[in-house]
N, C-alpha and C positions, 0 to 999 in steps of 0.2 A: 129227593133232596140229596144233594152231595154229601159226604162225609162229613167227619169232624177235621178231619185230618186229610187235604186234597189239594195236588198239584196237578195243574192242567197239562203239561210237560207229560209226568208218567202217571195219570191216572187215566189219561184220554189217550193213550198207546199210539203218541205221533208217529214214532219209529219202532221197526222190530227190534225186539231186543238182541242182542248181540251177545257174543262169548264174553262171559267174565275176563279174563286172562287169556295172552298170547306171548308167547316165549319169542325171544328178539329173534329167533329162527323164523317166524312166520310172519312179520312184518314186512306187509308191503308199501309202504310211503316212505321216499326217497330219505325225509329228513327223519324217520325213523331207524332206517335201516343205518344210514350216518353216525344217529349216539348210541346203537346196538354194535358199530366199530369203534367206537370210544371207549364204550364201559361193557368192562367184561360181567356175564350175569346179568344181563339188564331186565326190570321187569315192565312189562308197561300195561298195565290194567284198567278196562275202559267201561263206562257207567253203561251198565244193559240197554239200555234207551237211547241215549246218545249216541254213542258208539264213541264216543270224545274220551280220551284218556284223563282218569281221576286219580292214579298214583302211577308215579315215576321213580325207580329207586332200582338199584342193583342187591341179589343175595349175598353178594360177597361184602360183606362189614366196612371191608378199608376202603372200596371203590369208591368213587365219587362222579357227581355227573356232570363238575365242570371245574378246572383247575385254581387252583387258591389265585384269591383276589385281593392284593393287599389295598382299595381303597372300600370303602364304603360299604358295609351290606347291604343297602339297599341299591345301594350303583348294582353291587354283582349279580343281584336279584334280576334286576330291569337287563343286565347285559346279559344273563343266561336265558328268558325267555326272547326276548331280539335274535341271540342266537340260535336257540334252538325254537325256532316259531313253526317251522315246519313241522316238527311235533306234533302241532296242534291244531294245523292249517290254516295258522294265522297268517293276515298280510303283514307288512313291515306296520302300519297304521294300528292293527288291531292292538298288536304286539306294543305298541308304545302309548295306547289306550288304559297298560296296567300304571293301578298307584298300589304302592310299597308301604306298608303304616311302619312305625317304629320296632324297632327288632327288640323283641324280647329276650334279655339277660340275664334272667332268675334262674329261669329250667333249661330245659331244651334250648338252643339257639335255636329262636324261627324267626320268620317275616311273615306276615301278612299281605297276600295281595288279591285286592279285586282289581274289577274291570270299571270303565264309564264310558257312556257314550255325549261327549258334548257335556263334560263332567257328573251326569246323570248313573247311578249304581245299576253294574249288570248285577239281576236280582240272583243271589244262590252263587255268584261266582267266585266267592270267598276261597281262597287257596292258603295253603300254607306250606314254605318253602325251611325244610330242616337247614343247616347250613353247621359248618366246624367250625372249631376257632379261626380257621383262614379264608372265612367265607368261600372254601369248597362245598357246594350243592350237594346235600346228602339224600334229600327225596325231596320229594313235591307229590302234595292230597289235595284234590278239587279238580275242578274243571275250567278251562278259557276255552271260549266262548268264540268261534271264529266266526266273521261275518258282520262285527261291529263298524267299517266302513257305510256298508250300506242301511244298515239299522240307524245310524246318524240322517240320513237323506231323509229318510220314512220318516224317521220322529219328528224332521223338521216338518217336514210336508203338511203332516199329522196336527200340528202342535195347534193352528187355529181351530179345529174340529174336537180337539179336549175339553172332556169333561170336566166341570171344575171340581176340585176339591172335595165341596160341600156335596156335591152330589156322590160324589163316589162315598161317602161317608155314608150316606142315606141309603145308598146302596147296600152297604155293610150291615150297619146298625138293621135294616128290613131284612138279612140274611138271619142274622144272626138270630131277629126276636121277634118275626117275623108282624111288626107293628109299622104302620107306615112313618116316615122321619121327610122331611121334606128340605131339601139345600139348603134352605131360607133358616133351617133351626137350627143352622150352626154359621158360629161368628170366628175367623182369625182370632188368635190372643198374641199378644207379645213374646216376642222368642225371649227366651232366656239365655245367660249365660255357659247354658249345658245344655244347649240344643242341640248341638250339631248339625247334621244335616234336615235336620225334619222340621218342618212345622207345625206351632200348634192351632189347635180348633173349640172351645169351648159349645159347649149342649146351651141354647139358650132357649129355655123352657119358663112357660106361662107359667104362673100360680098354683093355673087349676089341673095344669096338663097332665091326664092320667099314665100316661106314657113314663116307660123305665126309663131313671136319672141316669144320667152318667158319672162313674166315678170319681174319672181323671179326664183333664184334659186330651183331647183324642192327635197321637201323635205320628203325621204324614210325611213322606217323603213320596218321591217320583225314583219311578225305578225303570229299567230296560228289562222287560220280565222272556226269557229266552223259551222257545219254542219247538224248537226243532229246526234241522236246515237250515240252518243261519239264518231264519226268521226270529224277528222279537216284536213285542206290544210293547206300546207305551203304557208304562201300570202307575197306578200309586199303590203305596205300602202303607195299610195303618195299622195302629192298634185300639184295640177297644174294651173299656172296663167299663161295663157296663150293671149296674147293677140288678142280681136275680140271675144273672146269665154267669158262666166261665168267660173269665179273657179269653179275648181271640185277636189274631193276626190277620189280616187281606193284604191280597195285591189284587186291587180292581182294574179290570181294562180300561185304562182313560179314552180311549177312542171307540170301539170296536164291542161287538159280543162274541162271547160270551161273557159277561159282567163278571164274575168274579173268577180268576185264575191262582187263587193259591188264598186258602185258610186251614190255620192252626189252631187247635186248642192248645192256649198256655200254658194250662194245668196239667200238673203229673199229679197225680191222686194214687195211696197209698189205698192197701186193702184192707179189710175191717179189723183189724188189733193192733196197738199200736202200745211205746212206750220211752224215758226220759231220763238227768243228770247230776251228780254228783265229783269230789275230785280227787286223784290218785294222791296230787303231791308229788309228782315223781319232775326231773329235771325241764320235762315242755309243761307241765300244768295240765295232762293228761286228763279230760275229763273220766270219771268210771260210768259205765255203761246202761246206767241207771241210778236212782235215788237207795234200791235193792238190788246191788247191781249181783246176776247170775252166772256172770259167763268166764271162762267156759264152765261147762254144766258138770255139778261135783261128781257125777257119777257115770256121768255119759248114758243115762236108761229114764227112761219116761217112768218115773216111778212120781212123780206129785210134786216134786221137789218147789219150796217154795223160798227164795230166797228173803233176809232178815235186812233190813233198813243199816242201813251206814251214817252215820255223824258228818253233816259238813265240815270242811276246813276254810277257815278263813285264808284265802292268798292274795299277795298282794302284788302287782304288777300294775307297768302301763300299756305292755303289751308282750307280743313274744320278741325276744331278742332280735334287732336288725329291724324291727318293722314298726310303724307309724301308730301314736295313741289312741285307744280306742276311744276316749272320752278328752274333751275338750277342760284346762284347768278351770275348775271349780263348779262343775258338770252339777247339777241334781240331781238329775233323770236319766237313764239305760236310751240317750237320744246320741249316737257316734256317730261318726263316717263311714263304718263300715253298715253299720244296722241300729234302725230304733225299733227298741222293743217294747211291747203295750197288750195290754188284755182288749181285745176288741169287744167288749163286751153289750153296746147298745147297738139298735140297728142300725144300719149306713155300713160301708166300709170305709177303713180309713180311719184316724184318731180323731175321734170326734167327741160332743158332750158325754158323758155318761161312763166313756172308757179310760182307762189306767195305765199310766206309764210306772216301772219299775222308781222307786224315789231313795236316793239314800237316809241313811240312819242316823248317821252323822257325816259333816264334811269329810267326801274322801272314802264313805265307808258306805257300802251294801252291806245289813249287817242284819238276817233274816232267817230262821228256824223253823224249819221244816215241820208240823205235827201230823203225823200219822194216822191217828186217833179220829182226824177229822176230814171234811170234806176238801176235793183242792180247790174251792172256789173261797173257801175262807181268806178273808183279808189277808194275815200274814203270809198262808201258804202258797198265797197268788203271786205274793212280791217275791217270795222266795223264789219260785219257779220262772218269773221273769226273769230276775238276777240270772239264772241257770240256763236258760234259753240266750239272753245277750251271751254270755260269755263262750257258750257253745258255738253260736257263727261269728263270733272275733278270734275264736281262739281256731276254727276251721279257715276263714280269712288267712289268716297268717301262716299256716300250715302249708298254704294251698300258694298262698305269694311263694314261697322260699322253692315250691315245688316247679312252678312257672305260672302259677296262674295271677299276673300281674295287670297293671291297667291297660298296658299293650295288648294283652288277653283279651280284655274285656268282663275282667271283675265289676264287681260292685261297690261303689264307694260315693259320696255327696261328692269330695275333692278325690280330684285324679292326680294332682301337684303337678302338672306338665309334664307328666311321662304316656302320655299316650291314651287313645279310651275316650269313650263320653262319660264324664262324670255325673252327679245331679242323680244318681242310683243306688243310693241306699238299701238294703235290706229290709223291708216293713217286715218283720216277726210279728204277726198277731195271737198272742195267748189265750186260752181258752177263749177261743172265737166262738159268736154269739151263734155261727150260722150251721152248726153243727154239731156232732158229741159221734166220740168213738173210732177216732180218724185225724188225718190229717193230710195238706198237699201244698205244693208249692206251683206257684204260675212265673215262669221267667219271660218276659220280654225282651226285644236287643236291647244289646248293650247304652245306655243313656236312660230306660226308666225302671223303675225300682222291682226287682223281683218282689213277689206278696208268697211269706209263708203262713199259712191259716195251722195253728193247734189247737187239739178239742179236748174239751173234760170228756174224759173215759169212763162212763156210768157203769160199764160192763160187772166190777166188780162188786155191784148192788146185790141183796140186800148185805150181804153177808162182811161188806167192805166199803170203807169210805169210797166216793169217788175217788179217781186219778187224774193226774193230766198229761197230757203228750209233751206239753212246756219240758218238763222235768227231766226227759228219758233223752238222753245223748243217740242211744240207738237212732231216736223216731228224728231226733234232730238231723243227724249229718243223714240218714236216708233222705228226707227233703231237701236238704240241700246239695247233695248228690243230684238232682234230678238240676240245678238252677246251673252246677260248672258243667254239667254234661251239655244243656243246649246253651248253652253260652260259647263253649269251645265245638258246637258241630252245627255250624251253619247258621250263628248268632240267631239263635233259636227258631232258625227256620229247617233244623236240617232232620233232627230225629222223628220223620213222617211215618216211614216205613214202621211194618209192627217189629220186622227186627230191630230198628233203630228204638223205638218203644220200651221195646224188650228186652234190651242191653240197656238204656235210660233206668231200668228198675235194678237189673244188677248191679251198676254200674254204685247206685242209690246203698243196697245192700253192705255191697264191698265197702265203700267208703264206712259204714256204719262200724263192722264187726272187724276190720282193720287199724282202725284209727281208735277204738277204744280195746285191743290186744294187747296184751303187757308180758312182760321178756318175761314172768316167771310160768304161764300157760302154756298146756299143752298141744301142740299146734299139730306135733304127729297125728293123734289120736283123739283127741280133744273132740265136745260139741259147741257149736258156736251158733245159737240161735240171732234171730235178727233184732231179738223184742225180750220182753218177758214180764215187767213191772204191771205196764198195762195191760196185757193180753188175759188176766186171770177173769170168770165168768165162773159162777156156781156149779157149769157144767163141765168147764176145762180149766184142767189144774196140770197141764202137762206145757203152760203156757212158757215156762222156762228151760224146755226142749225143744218143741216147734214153733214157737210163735207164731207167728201170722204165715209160715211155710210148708209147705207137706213133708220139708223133711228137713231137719236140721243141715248149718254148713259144718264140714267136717272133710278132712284129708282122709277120712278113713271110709272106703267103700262098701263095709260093712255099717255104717250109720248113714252114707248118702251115697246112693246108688248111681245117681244121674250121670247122665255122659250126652254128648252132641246130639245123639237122634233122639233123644226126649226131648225137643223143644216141635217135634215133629204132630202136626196132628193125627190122632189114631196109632200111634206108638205106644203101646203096653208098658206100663210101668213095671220094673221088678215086683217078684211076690213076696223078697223080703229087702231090705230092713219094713220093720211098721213104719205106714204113712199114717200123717195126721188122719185126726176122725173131721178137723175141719180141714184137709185136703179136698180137691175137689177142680171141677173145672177143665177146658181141653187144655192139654201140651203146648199149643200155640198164643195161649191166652199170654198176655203182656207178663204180668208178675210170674207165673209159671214158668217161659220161657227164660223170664229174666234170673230164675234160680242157675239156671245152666250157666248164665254167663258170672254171676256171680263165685260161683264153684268154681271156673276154669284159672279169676285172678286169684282165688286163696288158695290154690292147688301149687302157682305161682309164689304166693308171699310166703307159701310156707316152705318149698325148697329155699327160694332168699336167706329166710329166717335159719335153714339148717346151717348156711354157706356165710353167712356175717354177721347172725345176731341179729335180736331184734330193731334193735336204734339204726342201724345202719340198713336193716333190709327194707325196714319201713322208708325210711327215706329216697332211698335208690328206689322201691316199686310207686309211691306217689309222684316219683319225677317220669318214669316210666308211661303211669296211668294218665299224668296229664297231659306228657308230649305223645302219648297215643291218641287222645281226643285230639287233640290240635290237629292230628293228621290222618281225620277222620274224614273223609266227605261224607256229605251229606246222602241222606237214606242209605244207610250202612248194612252189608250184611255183617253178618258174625267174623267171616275172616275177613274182611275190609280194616273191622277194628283189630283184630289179632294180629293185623301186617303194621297200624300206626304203632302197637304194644313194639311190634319184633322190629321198627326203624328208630323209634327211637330209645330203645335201648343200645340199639346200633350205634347209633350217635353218641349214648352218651358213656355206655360200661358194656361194650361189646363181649367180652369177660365174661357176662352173666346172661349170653344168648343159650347156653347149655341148659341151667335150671331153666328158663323160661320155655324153648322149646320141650322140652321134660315134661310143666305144667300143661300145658297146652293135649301135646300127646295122653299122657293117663287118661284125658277123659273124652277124647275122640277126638280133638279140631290139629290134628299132627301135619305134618309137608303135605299129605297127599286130599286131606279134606276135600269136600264140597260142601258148597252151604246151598242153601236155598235160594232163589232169584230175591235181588232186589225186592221186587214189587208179590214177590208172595205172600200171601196172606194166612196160608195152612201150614206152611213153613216144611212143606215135602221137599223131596229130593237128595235130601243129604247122603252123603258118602264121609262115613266116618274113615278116620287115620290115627293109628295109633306109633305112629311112626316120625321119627326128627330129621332131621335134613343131614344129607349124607356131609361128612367133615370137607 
C-alpha cells in the first residue's frame, strides 16, 4: 500500500535527483547565464527531481532580479517571467499560461502565481514571487512547469477517454477505506457561492448502507498533475472527510494508471500531552500560556514545579485593532468568520444534535468561570474553555493578517470581502471532541474548505486531578494551529510531504506556541520555555512544566537544550547532558523530534530580535519574517530551503536584521556553509553542520 503521504513525481524517482544549489558560476542555460549577468550574487536552486529551478534570488540584500516597475504588480510579475522564461525553459506560450492572484499588502509584498493548461491548474505549481515597493523582483519560491504547450494537445486528446468524476471519487473513497464505493454513489450538488474552482459531489447513500458516511461534501477540481519531462496526466484533485478515517487529499489519474498520483493525510496530530488559555491584559489581549500558566519555568530545573491557576479577565473588544469583527452584531453563540467554536461532543462530526456551541451570558457578554475543583466536561467549565478556544484562533487570525497571512494568502474565513481567496472556510474548533482524550490535531485542506481543529479532555491528570482540556491551553491552541498557516502557505496544503517538511510543520507549530505567548518581562537569555505544561501533569510526571510533551525543554541556553542540526539525523547520539525527559524517546528523525531542532533554530532567532528591539517590536518583525518565509517555501522543503524563505524575506523587508538572524541560524548548526539532507530523505542523514555567517 502506498503511504500516507505520496507523490508519484518524487516518490516513483522519475528523474535523478540533482544538486541542491548551483552558483551562477556553473550555469549552463543561455537564459541563465543572461540573469547571472544582470544580478550580481545570483542563487538559482533546483528541486532534486526535477532539476527545475524552485528559488531564484540574489545574496546580496539590495540586488534585485528585475528593474522597478511602475505599473501593476501583477503586470511586472507576468512581464518578469515572459522575460526571463528561459530560466525555466519555458516557451513564449507556457510563459503566458501563468495567472497572478492579487498581491498581498499586509506582510511581505508577494504574488501568487500558478500555471493552467486550457485554464485547468498545473497541480503543486504554486510560486510566490517577493517583490519591493517598486515592484522590483526580490526572489521567486516554486517551480514552472515547462512543456504546458504540449500537455494542452494530450489533454485534449485525452478529455473523451476521462474518467468521470464519480469514479475517480470511488477510487479514492476505496483507497482510503478500502470498501468498495461505486460512481453511481455519488451525485453533483450545487456550487455555491465559495466554490471557486471545484466542484461539489454529495455520498448518496441507502438507509441501510453499512458503508462509512461522508462528512462533507466531497470537493473536485481537475488538475494538470506534472510528471516529469514535460510530461503531465490529466488528474482530478479531491478532498475527503470521511468518517472513522483522517481527511485525505487525491489527485487521481483521469485517464491513465496508475489511479492515484498524490495523497495527503490532512491531519497534523500532536503527541501525547497536551495543554490551554487564559489573558495577560497587556496592549494586543495577549492570551497567557495556559489557565496555570508556567512559562518560562521559575527556576529553570525539573524539580516538580507545579504552576497555580490565574483569574480570568473580562476584555472587551471587537477584534484587534485594523482588523475585521469576530462576531456578527447581536451574535449568541462563539459562531464568526473567522472560527466557530463547539464542544463536539455526540458521534458524527460536524455540529450536530447533542453538541454545544459556546452561548453568551448576557447580550454582548461571554461571561464564564473557570472551576478547578472539578472535571472540564462540567457545563460551566466547557463554556468557559470554548469562550478561551474561540478567542485564541481570532485573536491568532489577526495576529497572523497584520503579519501577511491575509485572504490573498489563503486564510481562513466564511467572507473573504473581495480581497482575494476562496472564502466559505471558517475554522471548525471542535472542543473536548468526542473521538478522543489526551491530545489534539488539526486537518487543513486548500484554501475554500474549513480547516477542523479536534481538542480532548486530558484524563491524564486522574486520579489525583480533575480532568483538563486542551480547549483551555493557548500553548496546545496556536501549536494546532501552527500546523493549518504552515500548509496553507506551502503548497495550499499540498506541499509539507516530505518528513522534513512534516518536521518543520511541528516546529514550526511549537514556535508559534511559545512565541506568541512570551512577554517582555521573561527571561529569553536563559530562561525555560516548555511547549505545554497545564495538561501534561500524570501521577507519574510532575516535571510536566519543564519538558512537556519534548525531550528537552526550549531554551537559548545550551546548557538546558543541547540540540544543533545533526540531531534531526537518524542514529545521531544525543548529548549526555543536560537531562532528557524520562518521557523522551523515539528516533531523531521522527516528525515532532525532528521538529524540536527546527523550533529551537526560530527562538534562537527571536531571542537575538528580542536583545536588538525589545519584545513588541521583535515579535512583530519575526512573525512577518516567519510568514513571508512560508510564502517562499516550496513545496517538500528541506530545512535550508526554509531557512533561505526566513533569510529572503527578511531581505525584503528589515535587511538590517540579516545579522541577528544569520547569528540564530549559525549557534545551532544550519550557518552559510550547511547541508541538509535530500529532499526525499527519510533518515534525514547527510548533513553537514555550519557554524558559520556569510562573509560581509
Amino acid at each position: 500500500m502506498i503511504p500516507d503521504d505520496y507523490h508519484a513525481l518524487y516518490d516513483q524517482g522519475i528523474q535523478v535527483a540533482r544538486s541542491a544549489e548551483v552558483s551562477s558560476a556553473g550555469l549552463t542555460s543561455a537564459g541563465r547565464d543572461r540573469l547571472a549577468a544582470d544580478v550580481p550574487d545570483l542563487i538559482i536552486e533546483e528541486d532534486e527531481t526535477t532539476g527545475l529551478p524552485n528559488r531564484v534570488t540574489s545574496r546580496q540584500p539590495s540586488a534585485r532580479l528585475s528593474a522597478p516597475a511602475p505599473e501593476d504588480p501583477g503586470d511586472a510579475v507576468r512581464q518578469f517571467i515572459q522575460d526571463r522564461r528561459d530560466v525555466w525553459n519555458l516557451t513564449p506560450e507556457d510563459a503566458a499560461a501563468v495567472e497572478v492572484q492579487p498581491v498581498s499588502r499586509t506582510g511581505l509584498r508577494t504574488a501568487r502565481v500558478t500555471q493552467s493548461v486550457d485554464g485547468v491548474e498545473v497541480f503543486n505549481s504554486d510560486v510566490t514571487v517577493a517583490l519591493d515597493a517598486d515592484n522590483g523582483v526580490i526572489s521567486l519560491s516554486g517551480q514552472l512547469f515547462p512543456g504546458l504547450d504540449g500537455a494542452a494537445r494530450r489533454a485534449r486528446t485525452a478529455t473523451a477517454a476521462a474518467r468521470s468524476p464519480q469514479e475517480g471519487i470511488a477510487q479514492a473513497a476505496f483507497d482510503l477505506t478500502r470498501v468498495v464505493y461505486q460512481a453511481a454513489d455519488f451525485v453533483a450538488a450545487p456550487a455555491t457561492a465559495d466554490s471557486g474552482p471545484y466542484r461539489l459531489f454529495n455520498y448518496r447513500a441507502g438507509s441501510s448502507d453499512p458503508r462509512p458516511r461522508f462528512e462533507r461534501p466531497i470537493r473536485l477540481k481537475d488538475v494538470m498533475f506534472p510528471l516529469g519531462n514535460q510530461q503531465f496526466a490529466a488528474g482530478q484533485y479531491l478532498e475527503l472527510w470521511i468518517a472513522g478515517f483522517p481527511p485525505f487529499s487525491y489527485v487521481i489519474d483521469a485517464v491513465d494508471t496508475p489511479i492515484v498520483l498524490f495523497r495527503k493525510n490532512l491531519s497534523s496530530e500532536q503527541a501525547p500531552f497536551t495543554y490551554r488559555v487564559h489573558n495577560t491584559g497587556d496592549a494586543v489581549f495577549r492570551p497567557h500560556d495556559g489557565p496555570a500558566p508556567g512559562t518560562p519555568h521559575p527556576s529553570g530545573q525539573p524539580d516538580g514545579f507545579q504552576a497555580a491557576p490565574v483569574a480570568e479577565q473580562l476584555v472587551t473588544l471587537d477584534c484587534l485593532p485594523g482588523r475585521d469583527p469576530w462576531l456578527p452584531p447581536n451574535a449568541q453563540t462563539t459562531r464568526g468568520n473567522n472560527c466557530i467554536a463547539y464542544a463536539d461532543l455526540a458521534a458524527g462530526q460536524g455540529f450536530g444534535p447533542g453538541d454545544v456551541e459556546g452561548r453568551i451570558t448576557a447580550p454582548g457578554t461571554f461571561d464564564y468561570t473557570y472551576d478547578h475543583s472539578l472535571d472540564a466536561s462540567d457545563q460551566v467549565n466547557l463554556q468557559n474553555s470554548l469562550v478561551g478556544m474561540f478567542f485564541h484562533v481570532n485573536w491568532l487570525h489577526d495576529r497572523w493578517y497584520e503579519a501577511g497571512f491575509d485572504e490573498a494568502a489563503g486564510n481562513a474565513q466564511q467572507d473573504n470581502f473581495g480581497r482575494g481567496g476562496i472564502g466559505g472556510d471558517p475554522i471548525l474548533a471542535e472542543g473536548n471532541d468526542f473521538s478522543g482524550t489526551d491530545n489534539a490535531n488539526m486537518s487543513t485542506p486548500a484554501d475554500g474548505a474549513s480547516p477542523r481543529m479536534q481538542m480532548f479532555e486530558f484524563r491524564g491528570p486522574r486520579p489525583d486531578q480533575p480532568t483538563r482540556t486542551s480547549n483551555h491551553e493557548a500553548l496546545i491552541t496556536f501549536h494546532e494551529m501552527g500546523h493549518y498557516i504552515t500548509n496553507r502557505l506551502v503548497g495550499n496544503a499540498s506541499g509539507l510531504t516530505n518528513v522534513q517538511g512534516k518536521a518543520m510543520g511541528e516546529g514550526w507549530g511549537d514556535f508559534f506556541a511559545i512565541c506568541m505567548t512570551s512577554q517582555p518581562t521573561d527571561d529569553f537569555a536563559n530562561g525555560v520555555f516548555p511547549v505545554g505544561g497545564w495538561t501534561d501533569l500524570t501521577p507519574t510526571f510532575r516535571d510536566n512544566y519543564y519538558f512537556s510533551i519534548r525531550r528537552y525543554p526550549y531554551s537559548a541556553d545550551i546548557g538546558k537544550n543541547p540540540l544543533t542540526f545533526r540531531h534531526i539525523s537518524a542514529g545521531q547520539l544525543l548529548p549526555a547532558a543536560p537531562l532528557i525527559s524520562p518521557n523522551g524517546g523515539g528516533a531523531n528523525n521522527a516528525v515532532h523530534n525532528a521538529g524540536e531542532i527546527w523550533c529551537t533554530l526560530l527562538w534562537e532567532i527571536f531571542v537575538n530580535l528580542v536583545g536588538k528591539h525589545g519584545h513588541e517590536e521583535a515579535e512583530r518583525r519575526m512573525l512577518r519574517y516567519v510568514v513571508g518565509g512560508l510564502e517562499l517555501t516550496a513545496s517538500r522543503p528541506t530545512f535550508r530551503h526554509a531557512r533561505d524563505g526566513i533569510i529572503s524575506a527578511a531581505t525584503a523587508l528589515n535587511p538590517e536584521d540579516l545579522t541577528e538572524i544569520w547569528a540564530g541560524f549559525a549557534k545551532r548548526g544550519i550557518g552559510a556553509g550547511a547541508v541538509a539532507p535530500a529532499q526525499n530523505s527519510t533518515d534525514l542523514t547527510g548533513i553537514v553542520e555550519s557554524f558559520t555567517v556569510p562573509s560581509a
